[in-house]
C-alpha positions as CSV (number, residue, x, y, z in Angstrom):
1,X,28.8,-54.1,78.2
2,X,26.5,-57.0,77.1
3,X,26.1,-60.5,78.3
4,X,28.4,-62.5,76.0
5,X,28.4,-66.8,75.6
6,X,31.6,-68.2,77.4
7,X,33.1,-70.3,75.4
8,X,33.8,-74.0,76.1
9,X,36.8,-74.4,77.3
10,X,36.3,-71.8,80.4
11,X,33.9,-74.4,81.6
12,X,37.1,-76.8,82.5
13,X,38.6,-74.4,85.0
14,X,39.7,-75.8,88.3
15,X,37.6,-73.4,90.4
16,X,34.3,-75.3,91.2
17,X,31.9,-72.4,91.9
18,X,33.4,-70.1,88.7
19,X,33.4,-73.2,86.9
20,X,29.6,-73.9,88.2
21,X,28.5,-70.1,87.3
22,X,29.9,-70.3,83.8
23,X,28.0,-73.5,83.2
24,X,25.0,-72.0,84.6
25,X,25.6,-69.0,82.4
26,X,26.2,-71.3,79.1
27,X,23.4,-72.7,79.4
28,X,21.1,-69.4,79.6
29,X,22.8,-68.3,76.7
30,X,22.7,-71.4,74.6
31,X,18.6,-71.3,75.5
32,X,18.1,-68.0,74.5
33,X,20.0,-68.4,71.2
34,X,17.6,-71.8,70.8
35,X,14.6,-69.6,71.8
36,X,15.4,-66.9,68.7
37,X,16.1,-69.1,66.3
38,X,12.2,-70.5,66.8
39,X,11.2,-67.2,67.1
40,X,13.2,-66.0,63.9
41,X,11.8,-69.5,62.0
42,X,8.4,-69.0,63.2
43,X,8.3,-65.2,61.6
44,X,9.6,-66.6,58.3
45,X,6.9,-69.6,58.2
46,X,4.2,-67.3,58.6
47,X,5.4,-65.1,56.0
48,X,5.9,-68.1,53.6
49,X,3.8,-71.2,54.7
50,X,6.2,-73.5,52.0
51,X,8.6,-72.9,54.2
52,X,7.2,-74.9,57.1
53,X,6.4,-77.7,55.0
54,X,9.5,-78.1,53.4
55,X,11.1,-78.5,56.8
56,X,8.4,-80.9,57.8
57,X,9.2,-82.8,54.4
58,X,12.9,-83.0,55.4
59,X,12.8,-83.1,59.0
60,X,11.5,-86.8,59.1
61,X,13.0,-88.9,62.8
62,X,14.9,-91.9,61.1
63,X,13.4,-94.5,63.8
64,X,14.8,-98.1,63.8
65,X,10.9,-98.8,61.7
66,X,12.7,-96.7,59.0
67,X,16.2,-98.4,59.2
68,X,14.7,-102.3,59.0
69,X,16.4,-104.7,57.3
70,X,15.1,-107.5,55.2
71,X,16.7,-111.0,54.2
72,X,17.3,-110.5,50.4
73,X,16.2,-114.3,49.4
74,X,13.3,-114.8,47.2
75,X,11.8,-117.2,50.0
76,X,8.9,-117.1,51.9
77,X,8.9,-119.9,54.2
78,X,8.0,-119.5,57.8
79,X,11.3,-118.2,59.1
80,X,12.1,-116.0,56.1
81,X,12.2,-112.6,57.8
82,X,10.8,-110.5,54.2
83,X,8.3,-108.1,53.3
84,X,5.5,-110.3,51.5
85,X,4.2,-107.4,50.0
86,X,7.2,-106.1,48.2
87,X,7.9,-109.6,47.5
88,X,4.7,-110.1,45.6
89,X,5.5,-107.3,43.8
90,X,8.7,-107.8,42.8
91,X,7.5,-111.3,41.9
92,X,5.3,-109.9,39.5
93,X,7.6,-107.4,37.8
94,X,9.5,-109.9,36.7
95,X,6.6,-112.3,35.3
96,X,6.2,-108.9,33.5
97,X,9.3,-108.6,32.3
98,X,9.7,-111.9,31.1
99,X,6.3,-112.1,29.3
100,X,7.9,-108.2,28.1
101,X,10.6,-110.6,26.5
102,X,9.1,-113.4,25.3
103,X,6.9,-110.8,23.3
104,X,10.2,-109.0,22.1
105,X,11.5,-112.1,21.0
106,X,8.1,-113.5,18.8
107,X,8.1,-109.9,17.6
108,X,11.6,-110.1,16.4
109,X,11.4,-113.4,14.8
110,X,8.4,-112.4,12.9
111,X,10.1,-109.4,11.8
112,X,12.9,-112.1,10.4
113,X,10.8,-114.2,8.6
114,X,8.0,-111.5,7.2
115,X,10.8,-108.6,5.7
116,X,8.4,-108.6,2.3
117,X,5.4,-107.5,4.0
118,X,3.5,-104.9,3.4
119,X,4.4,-101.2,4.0
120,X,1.3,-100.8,5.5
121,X,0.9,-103.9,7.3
122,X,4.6,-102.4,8.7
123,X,3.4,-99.0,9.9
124,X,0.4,-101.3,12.1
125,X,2.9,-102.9,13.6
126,X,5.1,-99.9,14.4
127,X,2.2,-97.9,15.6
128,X,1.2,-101.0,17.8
129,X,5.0,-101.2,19.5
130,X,4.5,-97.8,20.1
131,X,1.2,-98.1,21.8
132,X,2.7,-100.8,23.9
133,X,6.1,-99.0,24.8
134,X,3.9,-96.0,25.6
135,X,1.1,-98.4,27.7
136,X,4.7,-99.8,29.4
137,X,5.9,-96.5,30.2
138,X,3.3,-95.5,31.9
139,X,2.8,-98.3,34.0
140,X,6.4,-98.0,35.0
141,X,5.8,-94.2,35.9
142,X,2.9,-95.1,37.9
143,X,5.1,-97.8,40.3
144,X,7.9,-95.2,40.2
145,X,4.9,-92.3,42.4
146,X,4.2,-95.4,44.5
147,X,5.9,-93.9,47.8
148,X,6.2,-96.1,51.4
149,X,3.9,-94.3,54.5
150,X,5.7,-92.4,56.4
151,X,4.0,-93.9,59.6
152,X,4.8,-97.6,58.3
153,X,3.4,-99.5,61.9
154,X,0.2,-98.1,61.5
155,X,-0.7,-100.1,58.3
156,X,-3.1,-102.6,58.1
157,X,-2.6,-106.4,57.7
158,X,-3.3,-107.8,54.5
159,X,-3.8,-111.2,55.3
160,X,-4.7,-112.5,51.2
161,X,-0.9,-112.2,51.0
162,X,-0.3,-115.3,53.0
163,X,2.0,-117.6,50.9
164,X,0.9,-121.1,49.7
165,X,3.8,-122.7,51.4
166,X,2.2,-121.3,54.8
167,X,-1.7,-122.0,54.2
168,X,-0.3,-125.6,53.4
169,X,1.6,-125.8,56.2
170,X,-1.1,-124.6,58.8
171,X,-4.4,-126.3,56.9
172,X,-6.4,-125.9,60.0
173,X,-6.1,-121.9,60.2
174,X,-5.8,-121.3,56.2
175,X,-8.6,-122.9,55.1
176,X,-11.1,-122.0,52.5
177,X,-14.5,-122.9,54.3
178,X,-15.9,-120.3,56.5
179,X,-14.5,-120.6,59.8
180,X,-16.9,-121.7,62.7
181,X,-17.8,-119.3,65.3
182,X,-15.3,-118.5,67.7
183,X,-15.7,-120.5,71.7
184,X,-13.1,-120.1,73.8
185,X,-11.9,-121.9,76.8
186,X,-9.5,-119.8,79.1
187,X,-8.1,-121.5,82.2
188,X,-4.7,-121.3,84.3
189,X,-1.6,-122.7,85.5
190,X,-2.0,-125.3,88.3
191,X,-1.7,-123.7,92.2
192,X,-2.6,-120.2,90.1
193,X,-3.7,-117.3,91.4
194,X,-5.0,-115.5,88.5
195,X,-8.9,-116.0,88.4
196,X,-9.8,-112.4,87.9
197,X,-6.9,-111.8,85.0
198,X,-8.6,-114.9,83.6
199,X,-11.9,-113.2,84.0
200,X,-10.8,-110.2,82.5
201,X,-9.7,-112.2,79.5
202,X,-13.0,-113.6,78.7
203,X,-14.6,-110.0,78.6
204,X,-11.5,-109.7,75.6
205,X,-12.2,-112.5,74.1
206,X,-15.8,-113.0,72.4
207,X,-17.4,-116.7,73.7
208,X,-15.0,-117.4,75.8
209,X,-15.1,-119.4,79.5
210,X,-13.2,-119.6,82.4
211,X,-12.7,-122.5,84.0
212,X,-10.2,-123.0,87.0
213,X,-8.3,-125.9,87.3
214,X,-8.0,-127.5,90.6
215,X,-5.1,-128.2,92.8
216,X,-6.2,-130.2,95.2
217,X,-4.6,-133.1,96.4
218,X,-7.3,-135.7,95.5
219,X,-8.3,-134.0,92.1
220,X,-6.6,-134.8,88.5
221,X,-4.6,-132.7,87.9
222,X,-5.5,-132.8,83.8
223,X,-2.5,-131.8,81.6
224,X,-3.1,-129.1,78.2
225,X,-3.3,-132.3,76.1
226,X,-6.3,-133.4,77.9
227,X,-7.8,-129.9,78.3
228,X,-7.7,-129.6,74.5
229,X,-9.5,-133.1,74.0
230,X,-12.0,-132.0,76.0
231,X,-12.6,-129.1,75.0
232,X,-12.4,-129.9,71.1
233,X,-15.5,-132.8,71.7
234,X,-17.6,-129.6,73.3
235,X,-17.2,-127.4,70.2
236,X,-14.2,-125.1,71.7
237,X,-11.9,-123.5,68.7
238,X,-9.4,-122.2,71.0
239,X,-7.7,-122.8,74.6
240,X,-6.2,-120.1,76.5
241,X,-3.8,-121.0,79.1
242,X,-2.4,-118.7,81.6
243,X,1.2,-118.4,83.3
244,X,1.7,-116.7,86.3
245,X,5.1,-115.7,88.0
246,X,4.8,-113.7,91.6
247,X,0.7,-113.5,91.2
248,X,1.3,-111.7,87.8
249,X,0.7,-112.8,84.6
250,X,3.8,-113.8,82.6
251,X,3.1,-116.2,79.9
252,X,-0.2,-117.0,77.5
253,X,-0.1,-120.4,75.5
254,X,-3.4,-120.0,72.7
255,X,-4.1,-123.2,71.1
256,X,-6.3,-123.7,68.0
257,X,-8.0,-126.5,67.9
258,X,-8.4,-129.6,67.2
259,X,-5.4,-130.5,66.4
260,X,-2.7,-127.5,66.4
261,X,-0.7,-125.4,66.1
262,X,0.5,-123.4,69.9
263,X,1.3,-120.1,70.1
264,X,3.6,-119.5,73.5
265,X,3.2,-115.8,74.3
266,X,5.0,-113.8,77.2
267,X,3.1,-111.2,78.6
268,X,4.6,-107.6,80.4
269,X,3.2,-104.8,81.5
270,X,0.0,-105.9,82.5
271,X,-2.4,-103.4,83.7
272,X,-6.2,-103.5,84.3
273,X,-8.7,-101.5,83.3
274,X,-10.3,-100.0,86.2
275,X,-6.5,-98.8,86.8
276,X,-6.3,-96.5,83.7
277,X,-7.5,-93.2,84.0
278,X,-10.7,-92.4,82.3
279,X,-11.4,-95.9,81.7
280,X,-14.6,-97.3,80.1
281,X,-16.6,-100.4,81.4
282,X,-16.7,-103.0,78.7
283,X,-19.7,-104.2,77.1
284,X,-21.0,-107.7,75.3
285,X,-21.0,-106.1,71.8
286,X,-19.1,-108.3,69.6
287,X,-15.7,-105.7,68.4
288,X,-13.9,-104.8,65.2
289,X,-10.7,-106.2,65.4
290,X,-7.1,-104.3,64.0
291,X,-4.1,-106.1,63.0
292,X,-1.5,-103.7,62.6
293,X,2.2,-104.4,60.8
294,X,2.1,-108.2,60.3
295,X,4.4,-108.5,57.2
296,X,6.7,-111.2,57.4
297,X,5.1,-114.7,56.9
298,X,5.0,-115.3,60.9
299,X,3.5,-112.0,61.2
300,X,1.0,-113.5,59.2
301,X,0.5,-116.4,60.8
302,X,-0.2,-115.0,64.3
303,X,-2.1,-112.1,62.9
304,X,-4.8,-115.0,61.4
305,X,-4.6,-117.5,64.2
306,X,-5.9,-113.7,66.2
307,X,-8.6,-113.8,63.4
308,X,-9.6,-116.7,64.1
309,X,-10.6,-115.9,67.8
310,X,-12.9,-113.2,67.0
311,X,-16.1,-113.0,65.4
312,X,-16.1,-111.8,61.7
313,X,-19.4,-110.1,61.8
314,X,-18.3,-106.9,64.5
315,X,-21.6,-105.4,66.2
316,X,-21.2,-101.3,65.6
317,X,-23.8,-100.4,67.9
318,X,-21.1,-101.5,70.5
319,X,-18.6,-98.9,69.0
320,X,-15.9,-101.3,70.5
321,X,-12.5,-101.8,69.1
322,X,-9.9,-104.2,69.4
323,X,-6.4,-103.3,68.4
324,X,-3.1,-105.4,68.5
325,X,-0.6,-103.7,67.3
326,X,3.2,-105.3,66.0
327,X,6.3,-103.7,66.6
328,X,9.4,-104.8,66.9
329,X,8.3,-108.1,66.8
330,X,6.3,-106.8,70.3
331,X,2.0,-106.8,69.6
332,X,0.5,-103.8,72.0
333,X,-2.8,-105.1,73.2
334,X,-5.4,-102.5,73.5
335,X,-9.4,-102.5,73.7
336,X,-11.2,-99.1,72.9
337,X,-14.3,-97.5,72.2
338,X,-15.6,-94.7,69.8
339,X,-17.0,-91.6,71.7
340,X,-18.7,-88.9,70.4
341,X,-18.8,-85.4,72.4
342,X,-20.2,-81.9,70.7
343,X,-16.9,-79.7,69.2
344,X,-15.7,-76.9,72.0
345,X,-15.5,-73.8,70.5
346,X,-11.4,-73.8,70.4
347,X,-11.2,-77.1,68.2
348,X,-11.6,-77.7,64.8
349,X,-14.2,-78.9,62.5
350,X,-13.5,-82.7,61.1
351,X,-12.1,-81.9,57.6
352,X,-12.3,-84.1,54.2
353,X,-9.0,-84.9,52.5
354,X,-9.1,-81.7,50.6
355,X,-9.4,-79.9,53.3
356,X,-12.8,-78.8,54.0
357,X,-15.1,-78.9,56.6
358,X,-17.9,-82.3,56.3
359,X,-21.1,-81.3,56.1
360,X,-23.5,-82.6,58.9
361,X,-20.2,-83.2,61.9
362,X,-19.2,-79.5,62.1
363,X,-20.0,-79.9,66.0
364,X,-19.0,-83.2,66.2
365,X,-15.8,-84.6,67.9
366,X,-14.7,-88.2,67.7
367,X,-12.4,-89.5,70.1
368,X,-11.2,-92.9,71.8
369,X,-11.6,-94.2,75.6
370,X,-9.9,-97.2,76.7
371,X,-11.7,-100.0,78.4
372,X,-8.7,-102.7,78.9
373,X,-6.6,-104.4,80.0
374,X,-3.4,-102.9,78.4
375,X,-0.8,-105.5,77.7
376,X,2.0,-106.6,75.9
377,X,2.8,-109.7,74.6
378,X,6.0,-111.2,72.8
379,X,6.1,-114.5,70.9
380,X,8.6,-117.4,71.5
381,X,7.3,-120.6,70.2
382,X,5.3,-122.2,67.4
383,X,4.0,-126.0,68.0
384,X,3.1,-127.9,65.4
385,X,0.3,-129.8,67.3
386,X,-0.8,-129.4,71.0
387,X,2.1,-128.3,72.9
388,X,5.3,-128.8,72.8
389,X,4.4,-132.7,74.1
390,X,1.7,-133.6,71.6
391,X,4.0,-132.3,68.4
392,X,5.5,-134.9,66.8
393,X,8.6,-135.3,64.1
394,X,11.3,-133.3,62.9
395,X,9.4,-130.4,62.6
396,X,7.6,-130.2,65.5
397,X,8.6,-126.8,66.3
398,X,7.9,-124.7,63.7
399,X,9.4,-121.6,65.4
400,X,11.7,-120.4,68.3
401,X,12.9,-117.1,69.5
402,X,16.4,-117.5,70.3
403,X,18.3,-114.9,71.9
404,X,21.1,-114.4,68.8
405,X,17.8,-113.3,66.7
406,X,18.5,-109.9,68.8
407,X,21.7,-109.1,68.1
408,X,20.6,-106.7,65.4
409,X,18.8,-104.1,66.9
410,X,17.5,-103.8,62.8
411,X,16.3,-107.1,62.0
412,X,12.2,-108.4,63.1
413,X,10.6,-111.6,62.8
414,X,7.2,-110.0,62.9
């Protein structure tokens, strides 16, 4: 006699160790029907490789990325949680549409007022409509193949979508003269702790300084306001000022000088480079820098005020990388660099987007070694000026987090 599946409701006996050996043997049996199934689906697939990708098609993880939810207001003011892209293009459809109207409209007066024309001046027009719906119809099929990425958090932020309403807001970061090279000053909390976290920051950051501030008992003790003057007279663009809680960083307050705005960051899950495995030692190369999902218009706005601290003009021979990378409203901080190794004989060849092997890499393999540090950061504030202290007027915050902001698990600011 075979081994059959017990069903479910003999695992609710009242004898523990039967009711233990039937749960034990459930489970074998619901493993080995799992394991033919695969073996079964994996038979077929190779028999029929459209099989495989149909189920890759459909098979798709609905992640809360895919599930996010947008304000629908045709607004794109600093707190407006929308997608500036698909407002901009839904912006523009209907400037089409309405130019689309206005043209229906001249077209149908002048077909009013001009019935004793031609016959042939009539068929031009005809045959022009018809170019026209035709040219239309197109375009419309065109917008209609236009699918979103399956991988949405890995795209690129396109910072000429920035609104006018937030360039005018934030002069000082949206301007139209090339922005000055970046110097940095990075110091700490008084009484801190943190002088090689502050040191590590300044291999991060491109021209950047560390200077500790002193807590002694017959020093100034200078405040951020007076930090920021001083550094702004000696050519600074930025100040970095690190929190601490425990001796660990908690907290990173960037502020773009002269005159504003402050970005108030918390910072988690700190780690160092020389603690990741297989680290890399950093070098002085200047990196590339990516800004990754930044859609809404505070996405934006932190995405450029991190432009604005690195230099525009990367140096390759470095083959570093900067990433920071947004989601859910939490921007991954990582530092990388390009390394090339010869292709082991069980890999493949770097293919093309057809498919085929590129000529001249066929033993080349391209891969990615972190250099750090690894952290996480979160923001909480916007201040108009310098600090919460030197922002004046109603609007002197810009932005908050507020707890409530959480309560759907579907909705990002970032």
């Amino acid at each position: 006699m075979g081994f059959s599946k017990p069903p479910v409701q003999s695992l609710k006996i009242a004898n523990k160790q039967k009711r233990k050996e039937l749960f034990v043997a459930h489970k074998r049996a619901s493993g080995k029907e799992r394991h033919e199934e695969r073996h079964r689906r994996r038979k077929e697939e190779s028999r029929n490789p459209e099989l495989k990708a149909a189920r890759l098609t459909k098979n798709v993880p609905r992640t809360l990325e895919h599930k996010r939810v947008w304000d629908d207001v045709d607004d794109d003011s600093l707190g407006a949680v929308v997608d500036l892209e698909q407002l901009k293009k839904r912006r523009m459809e209907q400037v089409e549409a309405e130019e689309r109207a206005a043209v229906e409209a001249a077209e149908k007066m002048d077909e009013d007022e001009g019935d004793d024309n031609d016959s042939m001046l009539d068929s031009d027009e005809e045959e022009d409509e018809e170019a026209r719906e035709a040219r239309l119809e197109r375009q419309r099929e065109k917008r209609a193949q236009r699918v979103p990425s399956i991988a949405p958090s890995t795209t690129s932020t396109n910072l000429d979508l920035t609104p006018t309403s937030l360039a005018l807001k934030f002069p000082s970061l949206f301007t139209d003269e090339p922005p000055p090279e970046p110097k940095i000053l990075v110091t700490t909390s008084l009484n801190s702790t943190l002088h090689d976290e502050a040191h590590i920051l300044t291999t991060l950051f491109p021209n950047s300084n560390y200077v500790p501030r002193s807590s002694h008992r017959y020093g100034h003790k200078y405040s951020l306001r007076e930090i920021c003057k001083f550094s702004a007279e000696r050519g600074y663009t930025a100040v970095i000022l690190m929190k601490e809680d425990q001796k660990k960083p908690t907290g990173l307050s960037v502020v773009h000088l002269p005159k504003g705005p402050t970005f108030h960051f918390s910072i988690s899950n700190w780690i160092e480079g020389k603690k990741l495995p297989g680290h890399g030692n950093p070098t002085n190369h200047y990196p590339e820098l990516l800004l990754n999902n930044f859609k809404t218009p505070l996405g934006l706005l932190a995405a450029k005020l991190f432009q604005t601290m690195f230099p525009p003009r990367p140096e390759f021979e470095g083959r570093q990388v900067t990433a920071l990378h947004n989601q859910r409203d939490y921007i991954f901080v990582r530092r990388f660099r390009y390394v090339f190794r010869d292709k082991r004989a069980t890999e493949k060849s770097v293919v093309d987007a057809e498919g085929n092997p590129l000529k001249g890499v066929e033993a080349i393999r391209a891969g990615l070694q972190e250099l750090g540090p690894r952290f996480t950061l979160k923001l909480r504030r916007v201040d108009k000026g310098v600090g919460r202290a030197g922002s004046e007027g109603d609007d002197a915050i810009q932005w908050e987090w507020k707890s409530k902001m959480e309560k759907d698990r579907k909705r990002f600011n970032l």
